[in-house]
N, C-alpha and C positions, 0 to 999 in steps of 0.2 A: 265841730265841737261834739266832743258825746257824749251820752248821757250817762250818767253814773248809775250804775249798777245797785241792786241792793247790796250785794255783797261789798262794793265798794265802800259803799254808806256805813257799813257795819262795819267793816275794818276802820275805818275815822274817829268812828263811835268810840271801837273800842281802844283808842291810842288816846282819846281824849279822856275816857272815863277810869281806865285802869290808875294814872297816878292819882287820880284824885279818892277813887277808892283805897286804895295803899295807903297813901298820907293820912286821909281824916276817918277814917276807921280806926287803922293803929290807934289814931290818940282816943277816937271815943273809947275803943275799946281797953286802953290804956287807964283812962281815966275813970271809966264807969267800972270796969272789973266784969261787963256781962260777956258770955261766951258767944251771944248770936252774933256776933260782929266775926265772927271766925266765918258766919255763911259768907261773907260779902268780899272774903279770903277767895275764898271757892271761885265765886266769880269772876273778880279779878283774874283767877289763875286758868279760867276757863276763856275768858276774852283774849289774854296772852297767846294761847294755843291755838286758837279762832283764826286771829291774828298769822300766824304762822303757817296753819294752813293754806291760809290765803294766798301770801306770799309765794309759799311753792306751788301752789296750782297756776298762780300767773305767771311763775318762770318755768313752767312747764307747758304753756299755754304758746309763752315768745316761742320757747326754743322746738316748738315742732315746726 
């Protein structure tokens, strides 16, 4: 068994927190009308990319 990695941990993090920012943002921010809800955009789209990176540094990692 191995141990998870931070970066692991953080790629989980961020597959679990991105829809939940997407969903319940949009509405507040739907619903309130304030634009700071657009930061929490950013992040989400920062976690996605995070994410991504990830991915390819591990299949870069198999395939050498």
């Amino acid at each position: 068994m191995s141990i998870p990695t931070y970066r692991k941990i953080m790629f989980y993090m961020d597959i679990i927190l991105v829809p939940f920012i997407v969903i319940f943002f949009s509405i507040a921010a739907h619903t309130t009308g304030n634009k700071i809800y657009y930061l929490y955009f950013g992040v989400a789209v920062a976690a996605i990319f995070r994410s991504i990176s990830y991915l390819r540094k591990e299949r870069a990692n198999k395939s050498s």
